[in-house]
C-alpha positions in Angstrom: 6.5 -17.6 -15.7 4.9 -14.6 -17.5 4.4 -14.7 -21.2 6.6 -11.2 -21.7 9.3 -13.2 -19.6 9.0 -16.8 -21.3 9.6 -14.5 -24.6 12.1 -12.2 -23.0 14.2 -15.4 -22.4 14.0 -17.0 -25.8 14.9 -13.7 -27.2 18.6 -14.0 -25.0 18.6 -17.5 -26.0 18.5 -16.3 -30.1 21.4 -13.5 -29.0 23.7 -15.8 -27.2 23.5 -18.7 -30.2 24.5 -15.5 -32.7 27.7 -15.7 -30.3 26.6 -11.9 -27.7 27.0 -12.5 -24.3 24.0 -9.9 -23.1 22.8 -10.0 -19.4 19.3 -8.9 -19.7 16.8 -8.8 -22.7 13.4 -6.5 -22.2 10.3 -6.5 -24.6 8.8 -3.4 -24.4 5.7 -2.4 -25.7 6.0 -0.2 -28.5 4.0 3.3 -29.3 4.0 1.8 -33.0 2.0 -0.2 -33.1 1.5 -0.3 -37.0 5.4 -1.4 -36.7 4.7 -4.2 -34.6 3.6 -5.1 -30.8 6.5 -4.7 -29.3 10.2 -3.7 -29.6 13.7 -5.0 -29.0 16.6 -2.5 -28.2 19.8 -4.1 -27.5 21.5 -3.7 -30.7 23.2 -0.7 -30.4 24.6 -1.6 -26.9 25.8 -4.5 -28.5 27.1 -2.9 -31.6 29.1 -0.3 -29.2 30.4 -3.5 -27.4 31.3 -5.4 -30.1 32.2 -2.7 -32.8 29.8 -3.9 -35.1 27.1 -2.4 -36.8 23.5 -2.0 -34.9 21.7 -3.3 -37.8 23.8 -6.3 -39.1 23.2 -7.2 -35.6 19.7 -7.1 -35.6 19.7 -8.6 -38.9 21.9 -11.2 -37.3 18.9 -12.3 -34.5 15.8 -11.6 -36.6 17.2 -14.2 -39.1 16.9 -17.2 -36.5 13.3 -16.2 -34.8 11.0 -18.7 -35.0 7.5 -18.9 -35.9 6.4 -17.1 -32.0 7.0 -13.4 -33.8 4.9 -12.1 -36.9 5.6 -9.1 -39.1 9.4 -8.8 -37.7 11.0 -5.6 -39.1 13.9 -3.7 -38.3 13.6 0.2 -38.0 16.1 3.3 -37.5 19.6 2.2 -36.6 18.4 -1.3 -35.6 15.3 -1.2 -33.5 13.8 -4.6 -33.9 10.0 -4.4 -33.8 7.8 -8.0 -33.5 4.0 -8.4 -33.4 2.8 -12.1 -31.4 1.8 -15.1 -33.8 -1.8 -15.4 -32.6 -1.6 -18.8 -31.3 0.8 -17.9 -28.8 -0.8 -15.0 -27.5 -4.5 -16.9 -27.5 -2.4 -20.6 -26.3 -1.5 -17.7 -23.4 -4.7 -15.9 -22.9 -6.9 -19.0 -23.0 -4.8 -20.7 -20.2 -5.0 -17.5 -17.9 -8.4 -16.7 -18.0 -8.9 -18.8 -14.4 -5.5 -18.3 -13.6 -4.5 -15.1 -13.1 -0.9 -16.3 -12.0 0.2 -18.0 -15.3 -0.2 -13.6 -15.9 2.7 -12.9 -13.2 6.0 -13.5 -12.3 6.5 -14.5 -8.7 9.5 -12.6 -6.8 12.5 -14.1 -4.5 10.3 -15.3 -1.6 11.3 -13.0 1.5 9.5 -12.5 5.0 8.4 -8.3 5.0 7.1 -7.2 8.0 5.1 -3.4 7.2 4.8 -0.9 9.4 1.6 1.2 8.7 -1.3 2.6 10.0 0.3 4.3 13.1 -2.5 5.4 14.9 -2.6 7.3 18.3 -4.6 5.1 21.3 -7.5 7.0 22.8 -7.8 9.5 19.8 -9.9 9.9 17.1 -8.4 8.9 13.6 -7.7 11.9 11.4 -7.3 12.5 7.5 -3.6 11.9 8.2 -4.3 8.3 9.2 -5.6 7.3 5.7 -2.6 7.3 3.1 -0.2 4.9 5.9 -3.5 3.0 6.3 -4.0 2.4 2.6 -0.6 2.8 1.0 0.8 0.0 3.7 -1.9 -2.0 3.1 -1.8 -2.1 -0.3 1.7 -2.4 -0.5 1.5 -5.4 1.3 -1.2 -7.2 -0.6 0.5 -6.4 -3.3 4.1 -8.7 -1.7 2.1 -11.3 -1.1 0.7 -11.8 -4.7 4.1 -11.5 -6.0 5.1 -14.4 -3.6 6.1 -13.2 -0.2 4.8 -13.9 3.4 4.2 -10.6 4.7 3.2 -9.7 8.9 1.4 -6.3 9.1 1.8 -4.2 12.1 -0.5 -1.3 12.9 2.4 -0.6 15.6 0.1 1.6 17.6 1.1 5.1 19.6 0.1 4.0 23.0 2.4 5.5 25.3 2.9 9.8 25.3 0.6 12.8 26.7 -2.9 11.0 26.1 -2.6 8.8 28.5 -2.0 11.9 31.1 -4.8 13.7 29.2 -7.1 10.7 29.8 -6.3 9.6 32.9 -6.7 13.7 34.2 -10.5 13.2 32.7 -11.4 10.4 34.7 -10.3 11.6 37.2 -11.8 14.8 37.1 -15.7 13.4 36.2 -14.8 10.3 38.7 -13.0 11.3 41.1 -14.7 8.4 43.7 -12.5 6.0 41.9 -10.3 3.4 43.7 -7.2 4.3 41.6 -7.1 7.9 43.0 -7.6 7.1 46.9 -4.5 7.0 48.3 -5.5 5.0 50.9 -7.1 1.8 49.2 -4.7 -1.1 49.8 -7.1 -4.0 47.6 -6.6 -5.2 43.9 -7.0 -2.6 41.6 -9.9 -3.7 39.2 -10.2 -3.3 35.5 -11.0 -0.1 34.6 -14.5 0.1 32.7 -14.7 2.7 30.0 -16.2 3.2 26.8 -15.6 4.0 23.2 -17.9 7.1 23.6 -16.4 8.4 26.8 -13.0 7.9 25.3 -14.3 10.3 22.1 -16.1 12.8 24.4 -12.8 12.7 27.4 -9.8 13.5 25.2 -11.0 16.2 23.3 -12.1 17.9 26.6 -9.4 16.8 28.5 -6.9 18.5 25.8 -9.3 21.8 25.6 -8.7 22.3 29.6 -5.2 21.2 29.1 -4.3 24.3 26.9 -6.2 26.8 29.0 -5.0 26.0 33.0 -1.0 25.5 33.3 -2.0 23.2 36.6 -3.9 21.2 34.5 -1.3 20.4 31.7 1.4 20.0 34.7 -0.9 17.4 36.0 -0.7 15.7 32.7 3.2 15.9 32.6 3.2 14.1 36.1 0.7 11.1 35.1 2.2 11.0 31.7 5.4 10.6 33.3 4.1 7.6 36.2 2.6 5.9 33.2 6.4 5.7 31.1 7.8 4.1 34.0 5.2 1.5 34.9 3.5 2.9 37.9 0.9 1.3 39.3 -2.3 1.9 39.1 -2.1 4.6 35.6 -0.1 1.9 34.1 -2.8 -0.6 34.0 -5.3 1.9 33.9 -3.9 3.2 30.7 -3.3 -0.3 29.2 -7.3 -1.1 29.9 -8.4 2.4 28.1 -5.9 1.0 25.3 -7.8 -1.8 24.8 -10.7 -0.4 24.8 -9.6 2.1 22.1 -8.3 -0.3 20.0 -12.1 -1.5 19.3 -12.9 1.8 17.9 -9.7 2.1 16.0 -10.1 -1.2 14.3 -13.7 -0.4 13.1 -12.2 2.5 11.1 -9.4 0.6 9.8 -12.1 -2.2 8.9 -14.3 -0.3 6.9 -11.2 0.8 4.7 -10.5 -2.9 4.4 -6.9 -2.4 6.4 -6.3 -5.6 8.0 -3.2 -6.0 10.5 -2.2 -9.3 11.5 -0.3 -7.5 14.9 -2.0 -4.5 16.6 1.2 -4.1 18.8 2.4 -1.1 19.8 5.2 1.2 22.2 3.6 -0.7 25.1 4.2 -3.9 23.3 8.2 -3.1 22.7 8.8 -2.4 26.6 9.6 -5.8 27.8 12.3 -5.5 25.3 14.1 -2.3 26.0 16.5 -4.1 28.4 17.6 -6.6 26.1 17.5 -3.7 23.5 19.9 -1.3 26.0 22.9 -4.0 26.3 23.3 -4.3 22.8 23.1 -0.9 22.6 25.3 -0.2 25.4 29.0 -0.6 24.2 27.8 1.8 21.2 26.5 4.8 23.1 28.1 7.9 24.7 27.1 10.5 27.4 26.2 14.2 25.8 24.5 16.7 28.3 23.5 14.1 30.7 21.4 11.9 27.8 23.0 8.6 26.5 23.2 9.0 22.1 24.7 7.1 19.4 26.5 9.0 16.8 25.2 8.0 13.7 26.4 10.3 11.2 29.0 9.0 7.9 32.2 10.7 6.1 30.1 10.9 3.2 26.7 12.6 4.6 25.8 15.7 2.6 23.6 17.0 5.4 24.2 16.7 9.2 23.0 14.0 10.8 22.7 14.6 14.6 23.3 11.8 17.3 20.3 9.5 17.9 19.0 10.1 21.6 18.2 6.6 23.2 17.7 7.6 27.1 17.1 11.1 27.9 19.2 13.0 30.6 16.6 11.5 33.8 17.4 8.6 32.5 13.6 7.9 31.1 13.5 6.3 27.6 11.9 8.1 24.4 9.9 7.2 21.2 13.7 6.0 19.7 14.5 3.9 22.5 11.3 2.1 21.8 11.3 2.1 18.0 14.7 -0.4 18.6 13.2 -2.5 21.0 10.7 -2.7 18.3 13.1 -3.6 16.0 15.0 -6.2 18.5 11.1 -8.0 18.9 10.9 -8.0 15.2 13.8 -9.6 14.5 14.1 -11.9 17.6 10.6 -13.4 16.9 9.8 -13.3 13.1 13.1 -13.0 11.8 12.0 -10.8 8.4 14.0 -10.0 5.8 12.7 -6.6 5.0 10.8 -4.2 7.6 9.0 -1.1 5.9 8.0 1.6 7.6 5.1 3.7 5.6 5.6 6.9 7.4 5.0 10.8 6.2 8.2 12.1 5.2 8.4 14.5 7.9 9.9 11.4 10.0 12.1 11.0 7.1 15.9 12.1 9.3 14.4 10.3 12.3 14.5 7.0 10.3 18.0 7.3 8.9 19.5 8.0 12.3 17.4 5.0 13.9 18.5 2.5 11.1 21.7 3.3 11.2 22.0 3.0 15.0 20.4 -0.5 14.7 22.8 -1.1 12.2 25.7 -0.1 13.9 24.9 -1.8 16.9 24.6 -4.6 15.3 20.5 -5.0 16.4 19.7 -6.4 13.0 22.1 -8.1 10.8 23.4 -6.1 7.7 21.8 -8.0 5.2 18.0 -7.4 7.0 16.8 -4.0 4.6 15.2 -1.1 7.1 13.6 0.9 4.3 10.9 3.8 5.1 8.6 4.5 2.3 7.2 8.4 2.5 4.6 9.3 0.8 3.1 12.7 -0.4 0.5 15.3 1.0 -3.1 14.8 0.6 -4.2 18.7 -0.2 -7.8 20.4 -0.3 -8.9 21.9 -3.4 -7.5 25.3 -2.1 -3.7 23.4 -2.6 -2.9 23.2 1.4 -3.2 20.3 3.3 -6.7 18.6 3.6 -8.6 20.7 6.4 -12.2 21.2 7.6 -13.9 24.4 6.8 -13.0 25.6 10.1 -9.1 25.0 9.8 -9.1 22.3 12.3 -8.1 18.8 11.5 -10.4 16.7 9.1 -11.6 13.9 11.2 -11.4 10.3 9.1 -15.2 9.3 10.0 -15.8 12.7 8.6 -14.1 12.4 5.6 -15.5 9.2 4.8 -19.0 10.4 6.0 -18.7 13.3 3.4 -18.2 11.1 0.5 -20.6 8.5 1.5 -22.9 11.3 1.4 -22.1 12.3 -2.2 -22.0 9.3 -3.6 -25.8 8.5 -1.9 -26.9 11.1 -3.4 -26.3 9.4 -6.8 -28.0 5.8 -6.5 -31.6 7.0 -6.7 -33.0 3.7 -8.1 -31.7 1.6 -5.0 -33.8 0.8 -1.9 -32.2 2.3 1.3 -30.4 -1.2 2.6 -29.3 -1.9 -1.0 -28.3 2.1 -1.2 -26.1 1.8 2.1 -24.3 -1.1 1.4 -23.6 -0.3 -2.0 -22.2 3.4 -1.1 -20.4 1.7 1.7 -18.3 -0.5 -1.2 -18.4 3.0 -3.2 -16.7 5.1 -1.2 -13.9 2.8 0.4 -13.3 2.4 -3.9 -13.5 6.3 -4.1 -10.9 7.5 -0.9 -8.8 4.4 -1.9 -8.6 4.9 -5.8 -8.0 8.8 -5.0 -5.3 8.1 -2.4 -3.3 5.9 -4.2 -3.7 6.8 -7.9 -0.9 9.9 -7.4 2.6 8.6 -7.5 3.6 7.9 -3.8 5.4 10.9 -3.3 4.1 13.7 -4.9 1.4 16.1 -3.1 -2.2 15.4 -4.9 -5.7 17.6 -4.7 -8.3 15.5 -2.7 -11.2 16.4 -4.2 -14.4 15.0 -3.2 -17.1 16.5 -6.7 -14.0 14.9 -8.7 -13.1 12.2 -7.5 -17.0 10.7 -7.0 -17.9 11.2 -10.2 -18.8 7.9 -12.4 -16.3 9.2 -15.7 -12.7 9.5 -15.8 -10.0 7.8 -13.8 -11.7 7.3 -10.7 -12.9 4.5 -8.0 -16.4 4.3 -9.1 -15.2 4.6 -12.9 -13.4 1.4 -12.2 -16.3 -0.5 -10.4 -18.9 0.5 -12.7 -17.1 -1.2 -15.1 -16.7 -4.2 -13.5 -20.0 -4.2 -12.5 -21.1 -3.7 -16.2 -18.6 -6.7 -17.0 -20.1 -9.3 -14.0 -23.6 -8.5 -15.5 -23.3 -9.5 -19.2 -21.5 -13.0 -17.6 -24.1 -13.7 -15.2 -27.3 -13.0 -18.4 -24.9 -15.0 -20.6 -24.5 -18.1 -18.2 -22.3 -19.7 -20.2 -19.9 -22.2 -18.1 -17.9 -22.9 -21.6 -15.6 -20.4 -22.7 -12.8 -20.4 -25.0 -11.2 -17.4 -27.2 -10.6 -18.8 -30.9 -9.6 -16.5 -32.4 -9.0 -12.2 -32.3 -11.8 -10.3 -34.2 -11.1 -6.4 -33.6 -8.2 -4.7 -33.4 -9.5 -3.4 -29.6 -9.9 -7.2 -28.6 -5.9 -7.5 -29.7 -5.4 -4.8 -27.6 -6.6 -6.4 -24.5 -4.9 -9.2 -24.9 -1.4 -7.6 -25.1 -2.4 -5.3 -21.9 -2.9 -8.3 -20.3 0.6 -9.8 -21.3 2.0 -6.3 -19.9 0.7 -7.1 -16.0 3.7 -8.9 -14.5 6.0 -5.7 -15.5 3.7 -3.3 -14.2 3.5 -5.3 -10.8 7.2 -5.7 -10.8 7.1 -2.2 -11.2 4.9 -1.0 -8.7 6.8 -3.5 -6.4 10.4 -2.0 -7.1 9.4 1.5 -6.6 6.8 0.9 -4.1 3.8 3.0 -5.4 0.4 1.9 -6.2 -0.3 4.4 -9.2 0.7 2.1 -11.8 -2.5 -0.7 -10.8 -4.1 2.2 -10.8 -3.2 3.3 -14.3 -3.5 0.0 -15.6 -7.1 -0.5 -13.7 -8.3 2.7 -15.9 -6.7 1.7 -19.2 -8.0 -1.9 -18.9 -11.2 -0.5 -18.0 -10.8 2.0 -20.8 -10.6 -0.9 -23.4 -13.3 -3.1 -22.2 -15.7 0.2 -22.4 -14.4 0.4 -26.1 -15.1 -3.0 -26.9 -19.0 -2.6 -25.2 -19.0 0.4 -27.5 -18.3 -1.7 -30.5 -19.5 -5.5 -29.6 -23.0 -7.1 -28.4 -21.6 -10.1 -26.8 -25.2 -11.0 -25.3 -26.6 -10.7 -28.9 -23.9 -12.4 -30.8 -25.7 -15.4 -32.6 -21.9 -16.8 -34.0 -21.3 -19.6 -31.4 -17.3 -19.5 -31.4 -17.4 -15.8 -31.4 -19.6 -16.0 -28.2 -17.7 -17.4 -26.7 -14.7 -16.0 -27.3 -16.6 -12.8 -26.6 -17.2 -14.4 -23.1 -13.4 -15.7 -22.4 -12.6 -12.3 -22.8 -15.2 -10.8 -20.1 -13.6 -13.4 -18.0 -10.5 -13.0 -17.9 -10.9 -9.0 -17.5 -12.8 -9.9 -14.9 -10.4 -11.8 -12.9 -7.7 -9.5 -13.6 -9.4 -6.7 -12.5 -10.8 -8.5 -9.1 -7.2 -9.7 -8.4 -6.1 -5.9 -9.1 -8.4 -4.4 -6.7 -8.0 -6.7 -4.2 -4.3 -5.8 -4.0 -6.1 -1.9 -3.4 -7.9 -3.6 -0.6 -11.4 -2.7 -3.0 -13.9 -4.9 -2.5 -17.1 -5.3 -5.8 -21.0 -4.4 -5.3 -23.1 -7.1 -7.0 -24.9 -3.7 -8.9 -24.9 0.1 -9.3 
């Protein structure tokens, strides 16, 4: 249990023994600080309640604190302000510095599968990849500190018009292939294709596609073979899925995004039977297309019927999406499945919850949540685009900031420079991308957000870079903080107390920007106390190591903090 929580506790204790019955008791840290560390505020709910007044109340509770609270006053109409007895906070501090969960407060354990990443087979990854990719991710690092078992699933788009467009391609540059003579009666083969072809066909494919009607018809008709299983595109398509897979995992490597399923549409088909009796007592005929109607009494907007099979009978992205669903529940049984999707998808997930709800697909008490986030915007305020207007490649986006930074680590040999910049700039795109509240719209600047100052990526890792070197020169395997000597050191130490509500925060309103807040402030501090302390220098042995307890623990508190980012540390920079 968490300091703040432990306190929090005590604090209801000392409420209900004055004879309040009071459900929840919160410490907040206080903007006085001159008044004390932290303030209570449940007096004048309690004075309403009871018909009493607010500061005979709060005189009532102060009056039977213990020795834990220092310089207790009460201010305005019976605000009750506290500052920590040192010896609790340091008794606290001291036993976290290796154990960053004595820090935390673990969560009801549940099973959370995430949805994220959502990447198209046989395409190249775009700038609209990156915020599922690093949101989701995060997101779920950050349920698994806080005590759940979590299944990520990069639930890949592998079935719609690529596989026409590819299949078109290979046929066109190899048209000598068995799959295309009518005539050959042997085992079709595994098709062999590479990652490059795959980047050079689509692109050409979809070009020639857009020009020549025939060609795009073509597409329709293969596209169509390959939704229903036909042999030999089906197979074909599932090989070049594979093999696309590769590529797309490299990308989702670098940026440290790792899925423990790479499943897909393809994945859900052996499903969609299963998936269409349950849904079969539930649906109606409109127009020749089997729908559920989802809508309420109580809906403000209209929600249309969900289409699950189309009017010639073929299935659609929603058909699939609940045989998705059905496999999800059937074989992990979660508790919770979120889907970080743009909020463009945002009606499409309402009326696909609500069908698996009334169909009784998962049971009431599983939550279908989708978390939308915001638009990532170029400096010009529109969504982020290359200089030509077309669609900002991810390798290029992550090329272009590798670049910039580069261009700043003169004093490193070119192996050390690489693999330093590497660690740089999946810090820089992910500190950027999830810094901005989840749902606002945020300017993606490149000269901003690489620079070494302010609330940035390599801001944060310069720091801890800075910290890692004064502990590695001071070698010092004892540690222990005696005592607080500065007013900043005090402050550290009750940011650190303040970590298990700002992870339960980020956790309830799913949003990274609060670790990244709390990365910059903490990072903020320790630069103050550099400013104002030589811990290397330091000839007084208990303040040395004190000094160094402190390094510590920042130290582990910040690692722990960027590794729910998915940011990995250079050694130097």
């Amino acid at each position: 249990m968490s300091f703040l929580k432990e306190t929090e506790k005590y604090i209801h204790d000392v409420i209900a023994e004055c004879g309040y019955d009071i459900e929840n008791v919160s410490l907040e840290s206080s903007s006085r600080r001159d008044l004390g560390e932290f303030q209570i505020n449940v007096c004048m709910s309690l004075a309403k309640r009871y018909g009493k007044n607010p500061r005979e109340i709060a005189d009532q509770i102060v009056s039977k604190f213990d020795d834990r609270f220092l310089n207790v006053n009460i201010a305005g109409p019976g605000f009750i302000n506290v500052t920590i007895n040192e010896k609790y906070l340091l008794d606290r501090i001291n036993s976290s510095i290796d154990n960053f969960d004595n820090l935390i407060d673990k969560l009801e354990k549940k099973t959370i599968m995430v949805d994220y990443g959502g990447a198209n087979a046989a395409k190249a990854l775009h700038v609209g990849h990156m915020r599922p990719a690093n949101i989701g991710e995060s997101l779920k690092r950050l349920a698994e500190t806080l005590g759940m078992k979590t299944i990520g699933d990069v639930h890949l788009g592998d079935i719609g018009r690529q596989s026409g467009m590819l299949i078109t391609e290979i046929k066109k540059r190899k048209p000598d292939l068995c799959y295309f003579d009518l005539n050959y009666k042997g085992k079709y083969p595994k098709l062999e294709i590479t990652e490059e072809e795959l980047g050079e066909y689509y692109p050409a494919a979809s070009n020639d596609a857009k020009e020549n009607p025939e060609r795009m018809e073509e597409v329709r008709k293969i596209t169509a073979l390959v939704d229903k299983e036909v042999e030999p595109y089906f197979s074909m398509w599932k090989d070049i899925v594979e093999v696309s897979k590769k590529s797309i995992k490299k990308s989702y490597d670098y940026l440290n995004c790792n899925f423990d399923l790479w499943e897909g549409e393809l994945s859900s088909l052996k499903y969609v039977p299963d998936t269409l009796k349950v849904l079969e007592p539930y649906m109606y005929e409109s127009e020749g297309a089997k729908v559920i109607d989802v809508k309420k009494d109580d809906d403000k907007l209209e929600v249309p019927p969900l289409i699950v099979i189309k009017n010639d009978g073929a299935t659609i992205y929603a058909t699939r999406d609940l045989a998705t669903i059905y496999a999800r529940v059937k074989l992990y049984n979660p508790d919770e499945i979120w889907y970080v999707v743009d909020a463009r998808q945002s009606l499409y997930f309402e009326q696909v919850f609500r069908a698996a709800y009334k169909s009784h697909l998962v049971r009431d008490d599983v939550k279908l949540s989708h978390y939308w986030f915001g638009t990532m915007n170029g400096s010009d305020g529109k969504p982020f685009k290359t200089r030509d207007g077309g669609v900002a490649s991810l390798n290029g986006l992550i090329n272009d900031v590798k670049t910039k930074l580069i261009s700043k680590l003169d004093k490193y040999d070119e192996s050390e420079k690489d693999k330093i910049a590497d660690i740089l700039t999946v810090a820089t795109i992910k500190f950027a991308d999830l810094l901005p509240y989840r749902t606002t719209d945020f300017i993606f600047d490149i000269d901003k957000i690489t620079s070494f100052e302010g609330k940035t990526g390599p801001y944060v890792l310069y720091t801890m870079v800075r910290i890692k070197s004064i502990l590695n020169k001071a070698n010092m395997n004892k540690y222990s903080i005696h005592s607080v000597y500065s007013e900043t050191e005090k402050s550290i130490y009750i940011k650190l107390l303040e970590i298990s509500k700002m992870l339960n925060k980020a956790y309830n309103e799913k949003t990274l920007s609060y670790v990244c807040e709390y990365l910059f402030d903490l990072c903020s501090l320790f630069n103050k106390f550099y400013g104002e302390r030589s811990v290397l220098n330091e000839t007084d042995e208990l303040k040395k190591e004190s000094y160094i307890g402190l390094l510590n623990i920042m130290y582990n508190v910040g690692y722990k903090l960027l590794n729910i980012l998915a940011i990995g540390v250079p050694e130097k920079m």
